[in-house]
C-alpha positions in Angstrom: 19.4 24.1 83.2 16.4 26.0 84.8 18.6 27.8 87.1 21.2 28.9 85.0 18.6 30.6 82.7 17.1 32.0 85.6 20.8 33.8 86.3 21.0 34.8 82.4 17.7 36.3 82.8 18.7 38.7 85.8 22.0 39.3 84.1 20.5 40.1 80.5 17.8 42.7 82.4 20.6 44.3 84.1 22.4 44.8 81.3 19.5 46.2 79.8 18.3 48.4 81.8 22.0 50.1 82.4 21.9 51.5 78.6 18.5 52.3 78.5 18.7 55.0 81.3 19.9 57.5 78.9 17.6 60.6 78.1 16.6 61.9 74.7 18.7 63.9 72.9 16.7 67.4 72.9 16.6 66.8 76.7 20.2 66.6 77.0 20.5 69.6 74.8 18.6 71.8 76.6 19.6 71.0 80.0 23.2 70.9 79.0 22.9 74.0 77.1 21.1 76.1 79.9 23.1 77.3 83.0 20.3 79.2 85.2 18.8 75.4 86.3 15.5 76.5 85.6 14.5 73.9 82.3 16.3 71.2 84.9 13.7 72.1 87.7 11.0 71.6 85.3 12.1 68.1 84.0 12.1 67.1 87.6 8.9 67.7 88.5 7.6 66.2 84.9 9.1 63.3 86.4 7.3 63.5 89.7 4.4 64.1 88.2 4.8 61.3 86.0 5.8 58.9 88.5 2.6 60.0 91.0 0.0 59.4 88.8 0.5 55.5 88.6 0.6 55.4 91.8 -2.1 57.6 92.7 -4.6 55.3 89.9 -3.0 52.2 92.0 -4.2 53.3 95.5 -7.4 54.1 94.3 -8.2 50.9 92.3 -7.3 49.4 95.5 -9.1 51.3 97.8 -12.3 50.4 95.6 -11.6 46.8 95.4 -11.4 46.7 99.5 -14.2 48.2 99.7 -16.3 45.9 97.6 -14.6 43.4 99.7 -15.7 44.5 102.8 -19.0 45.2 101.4 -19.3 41.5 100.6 -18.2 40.3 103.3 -20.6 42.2 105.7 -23.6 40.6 103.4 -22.3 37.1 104.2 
């Protein structure tokens, strides 16, 4: 029983997350609605920038925790 709702679960997130990747619907319009490519660029890099940030605040949370680390371990 476990691992058939194991297989659901996958299955059900899969599903999911194949409808949810749809924009809003002012995005759509504008970026369907302008031909030069320009707003397009711009919701690109929103997205980079976006995307980096988490992962920017992840390194450095790390980088602090391995530091106490070390710093704990040299006092031991």
């Amino acid at each position: 029983m476990v691992k058939y709702s194991k297989y659901l679960l996958v299955v059900s997130l899969l599903l999911i997350a194949n409808s949810a990747s749809a924009q809003c619907a002012m995005c759509r319009a504008v970026l369907e609605s302008e031909e030069s490519g320009v707003p397009a660029a711009a919701i690109n890099d929103g997205i980079v920038y976006l995307m980096a940030f988490p992962y920017l605040l992840l390194i450095v949370v790390g980088w602090a925790v391995y530091r106490i680390y070390k710093k704990k371990k040299a006092i031991a």
